[in-house]
C-alpha positions in Angstrom: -10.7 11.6 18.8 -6.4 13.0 18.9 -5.4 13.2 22.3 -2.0 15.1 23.3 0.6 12.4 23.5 -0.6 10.2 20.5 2.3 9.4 18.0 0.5 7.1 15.8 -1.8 6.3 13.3 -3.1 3.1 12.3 -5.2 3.9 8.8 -7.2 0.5 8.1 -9.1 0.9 4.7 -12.0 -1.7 3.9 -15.0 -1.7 1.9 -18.3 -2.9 2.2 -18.3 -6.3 4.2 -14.8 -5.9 4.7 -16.0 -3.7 7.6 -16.7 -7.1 9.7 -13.0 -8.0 9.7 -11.7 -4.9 11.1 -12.1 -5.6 15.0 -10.2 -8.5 14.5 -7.1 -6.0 13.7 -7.8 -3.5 16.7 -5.2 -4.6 19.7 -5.9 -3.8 23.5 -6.1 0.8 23.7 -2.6 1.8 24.0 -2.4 5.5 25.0 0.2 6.5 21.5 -2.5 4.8 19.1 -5.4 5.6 17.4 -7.2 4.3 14.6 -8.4 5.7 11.7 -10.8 3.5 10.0 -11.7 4.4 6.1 -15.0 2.3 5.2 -15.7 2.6 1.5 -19.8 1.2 0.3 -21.3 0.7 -3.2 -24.3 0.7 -1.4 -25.8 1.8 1.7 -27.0 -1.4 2.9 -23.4 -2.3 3.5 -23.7 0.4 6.4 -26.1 -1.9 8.5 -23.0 -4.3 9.2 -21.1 -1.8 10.8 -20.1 -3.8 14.2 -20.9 -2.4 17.7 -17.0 -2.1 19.1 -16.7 1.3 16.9 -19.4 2.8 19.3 -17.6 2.0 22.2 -13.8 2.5 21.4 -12.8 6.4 22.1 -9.6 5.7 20.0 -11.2 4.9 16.9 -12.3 6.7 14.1 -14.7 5.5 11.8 -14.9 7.6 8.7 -17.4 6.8 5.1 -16.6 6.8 1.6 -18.7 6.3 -0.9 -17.4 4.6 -3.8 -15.0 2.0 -5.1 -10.5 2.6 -5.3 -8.3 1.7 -2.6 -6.1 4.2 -3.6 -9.5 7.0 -3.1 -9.7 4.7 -0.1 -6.4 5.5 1.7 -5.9 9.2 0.7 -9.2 9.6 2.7 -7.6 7.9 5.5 -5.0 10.4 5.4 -7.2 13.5 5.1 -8.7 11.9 8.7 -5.4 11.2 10.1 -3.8 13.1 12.8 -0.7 11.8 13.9 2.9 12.2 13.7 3.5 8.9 12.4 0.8 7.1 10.2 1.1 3.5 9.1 -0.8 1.8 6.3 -3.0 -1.3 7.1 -5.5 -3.9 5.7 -8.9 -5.4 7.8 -7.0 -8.7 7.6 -4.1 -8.6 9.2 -3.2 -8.4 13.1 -0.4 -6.2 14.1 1.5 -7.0 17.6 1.8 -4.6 20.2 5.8 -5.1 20.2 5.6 -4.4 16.4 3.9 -0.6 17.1 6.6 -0.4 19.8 9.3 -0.6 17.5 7.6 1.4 14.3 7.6 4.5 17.4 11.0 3.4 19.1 12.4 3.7 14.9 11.2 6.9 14.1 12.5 8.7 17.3 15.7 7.3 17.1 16.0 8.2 13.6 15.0 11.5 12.7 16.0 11.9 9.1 13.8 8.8 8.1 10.8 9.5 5.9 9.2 6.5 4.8 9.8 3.1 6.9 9.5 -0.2 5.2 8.9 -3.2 8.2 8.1 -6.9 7.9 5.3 -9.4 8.0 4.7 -12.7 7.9 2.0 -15.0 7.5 -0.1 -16.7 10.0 2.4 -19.3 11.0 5.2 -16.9 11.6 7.0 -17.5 8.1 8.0 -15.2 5.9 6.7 -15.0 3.0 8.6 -13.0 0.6 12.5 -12.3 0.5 13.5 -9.4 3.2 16.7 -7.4 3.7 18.8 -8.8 6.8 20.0 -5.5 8.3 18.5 -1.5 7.7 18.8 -0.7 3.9 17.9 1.7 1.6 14.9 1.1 -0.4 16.4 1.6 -3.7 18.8 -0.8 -2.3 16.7 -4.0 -1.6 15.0 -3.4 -4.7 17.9 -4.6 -6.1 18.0 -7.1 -3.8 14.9 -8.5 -5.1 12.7 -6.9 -2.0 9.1 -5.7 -4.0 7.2 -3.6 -1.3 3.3 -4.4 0.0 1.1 -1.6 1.5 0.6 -3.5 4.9 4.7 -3.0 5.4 4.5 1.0 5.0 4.9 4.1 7.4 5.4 7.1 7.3 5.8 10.6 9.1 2.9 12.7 8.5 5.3 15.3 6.9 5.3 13.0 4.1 1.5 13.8 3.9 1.9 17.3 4.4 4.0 17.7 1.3 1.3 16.7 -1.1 2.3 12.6 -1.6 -0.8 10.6 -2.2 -1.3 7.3 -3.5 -2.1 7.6 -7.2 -5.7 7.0 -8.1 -5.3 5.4 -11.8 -3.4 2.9 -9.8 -4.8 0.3 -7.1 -7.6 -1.9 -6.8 -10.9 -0.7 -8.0 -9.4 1.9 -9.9 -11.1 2.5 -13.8 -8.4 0.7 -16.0 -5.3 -0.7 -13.8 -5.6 -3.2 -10.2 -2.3 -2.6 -8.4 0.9 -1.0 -8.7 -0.1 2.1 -6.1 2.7 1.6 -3.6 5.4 1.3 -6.1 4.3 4.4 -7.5 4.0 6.0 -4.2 7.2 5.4 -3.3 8.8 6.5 -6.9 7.4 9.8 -6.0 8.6 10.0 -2.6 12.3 9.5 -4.3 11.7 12.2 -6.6 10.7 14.6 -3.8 13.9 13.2 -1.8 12.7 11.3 1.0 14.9 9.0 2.8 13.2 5.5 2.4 14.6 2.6 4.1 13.5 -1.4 4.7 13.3 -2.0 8.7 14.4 -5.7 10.2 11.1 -5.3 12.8 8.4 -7.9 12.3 5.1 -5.8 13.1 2.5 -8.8 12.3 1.0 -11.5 10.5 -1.2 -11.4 7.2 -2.4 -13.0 4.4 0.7 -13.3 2.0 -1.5 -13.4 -1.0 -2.0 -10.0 -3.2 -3.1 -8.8 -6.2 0.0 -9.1 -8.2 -0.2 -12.9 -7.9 -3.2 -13.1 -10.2 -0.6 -11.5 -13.1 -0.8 -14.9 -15.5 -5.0 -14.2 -14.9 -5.9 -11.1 -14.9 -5.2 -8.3 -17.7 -6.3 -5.8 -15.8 -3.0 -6.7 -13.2 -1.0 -7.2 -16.8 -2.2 -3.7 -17.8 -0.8 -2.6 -14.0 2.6 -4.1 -14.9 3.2 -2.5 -17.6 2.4 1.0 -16.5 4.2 0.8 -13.2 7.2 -0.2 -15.1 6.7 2.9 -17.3 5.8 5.4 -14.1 9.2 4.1 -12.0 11.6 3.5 -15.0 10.5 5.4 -18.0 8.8 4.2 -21.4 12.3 2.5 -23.4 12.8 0.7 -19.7 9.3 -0.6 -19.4 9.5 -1.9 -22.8 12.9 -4.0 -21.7 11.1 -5.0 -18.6 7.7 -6.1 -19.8 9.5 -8.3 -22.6 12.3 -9.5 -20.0 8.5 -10.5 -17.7 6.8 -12.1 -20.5 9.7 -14.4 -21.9 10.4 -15.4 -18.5 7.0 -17.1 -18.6 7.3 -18.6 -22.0 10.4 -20.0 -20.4 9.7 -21.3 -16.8 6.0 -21.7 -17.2 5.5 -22.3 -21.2 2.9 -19.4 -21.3 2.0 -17.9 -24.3 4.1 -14.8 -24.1 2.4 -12.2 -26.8 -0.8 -11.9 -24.6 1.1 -10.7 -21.5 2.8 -8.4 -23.9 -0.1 -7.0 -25.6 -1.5 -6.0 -22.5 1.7 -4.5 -20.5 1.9 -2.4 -23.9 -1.3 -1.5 -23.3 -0.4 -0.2 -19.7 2.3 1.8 -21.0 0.1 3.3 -23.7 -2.8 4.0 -21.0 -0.1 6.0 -18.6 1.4 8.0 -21.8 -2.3 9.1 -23.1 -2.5 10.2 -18.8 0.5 12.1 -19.3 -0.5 13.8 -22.6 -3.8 15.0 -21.2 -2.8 18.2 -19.4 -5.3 17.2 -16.4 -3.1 14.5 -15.4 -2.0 14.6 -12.1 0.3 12.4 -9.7 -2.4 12.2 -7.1 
């Protein structure tokens, strides 16, 4: 239940057994938190494993979903959610008290910031994955090489309140394509002119591995590529890009490049028939 004085949001999205991992991410009650906790099921069995800490823990909010699509998944979350600032989690990562600290400490301090990019790393305290040093703009470490994760996103609830969601033909679970949903999400937070920016603040510790790892595969995540190119850059980009992706693989890894091209087309294909049909929507 939202009591006065709570500034934050932590919305953990799971499905099924997944629903066992999530105590391990709750920290000690700290009087600005509350959890949101989005449980999706394929079937209602699933519902028996729900552990015994979410009858007992006033600040947390278990809510149901029936259904599979993480994107479905988190813009349920943030339908439940409350607070001013809402951050995006996993059930298998562990956040640090310090780490919600400075996610609070950031946002009052900077009032103009919509969107706030911070770090994790994996279980031994290493970063995985190549960070900006200092603040910077997210269109800037994207250049840099930074690619973003959903576990390193939050966000004001204004950012809600205008109508962003992640998009549900992206993400895993989703009919056609696996991932993809936060670079979307973030391409149409530009476009509505958010301030975005990457945040030097370690918040916690997670598994490094995701879905775009499993690119060489899984079509599905080769599909994914190519229609997140085409979402963020435009269809004559995404060609460039999806070419550039697949020779670099026939280069450094001697993969058979016409494969990953097929399929990347075929992403780009998939989100121009979306955009043709007049029911296609951004949400």
């Amino acid at each position: 239940m939202y009591q006065k004085g709570q500034k934050l949001d932590i919305l953990i999205c799971t499905i099924d057994a997944g629903i066992t991992r999530v105590p391990k991410v709750l920290l000690e009650p700290l009087d600005t938190v509350r959890y949101v906790v989005s449980m999706q099921y394929t079937d209602e069995r699933f519902l028996l494993n729900v552990p015994e800490v979410f009858k007992t823990r006033p600040d947390v909010e278990l809510c149901y979903l029936e259904g599979r699509g993480l994107s479905r998944n988190r813009n349920h979350a943030f339908r439940k959610s409350q607070a001013d600032i809402l951050l995006i989690a996993d059930d298998d990562e562990q956040l640090t008290k310090e780490g919600i600290e400075n996610i609070i400490t950031t946002y009052e301090q900077q009032p103009k910031l919509d969107i706030g990019l911070f770090q994790m790393t994996d279980e031994q305290g290493h970063f995985f994955k190549k960070y900006p040093s200092l603040q910077t703009s997210y269109k800037e470490a994207v250049k840099q090489g930074y690619y973003v994760a959903s576990w390193e996103m939050t966000m004001r609830r204004s950012v809600v309140e205008k109508g962003l969601r992640f998009n549900e033909h992206f993400g895993l679970g989703s009919e056609f394509l696996s991932s993809g949903e936060e670079d979307v999400f973030l391409k149409d937070a530009l476009d509505e002119g958010l301030q975005i920016a990457c945040l030097p603040f370690v918040i916690g510790q997670t598994d490094p591995h995701t879905t775009g790892e499993q690119f060489l595969s899984s079509p599905k995540v080769q599909r994914s590529k190519g229609a997140t190119f085409a979402y963020c850059y435009g269809t004559a980009n995404a060609l460039y890009r999806c070419t550039k992706e697949a020779l670099h693989y026939l280069v450094y890894h001697k993969v058979n490049p016409f494969p990953l091209l097929l399929n990347q087309w075929e992403g780009i294909r998939f989100l121009q028939k979306l955009k043709a049909n007049q029911g296609f929507s951004k949400k």
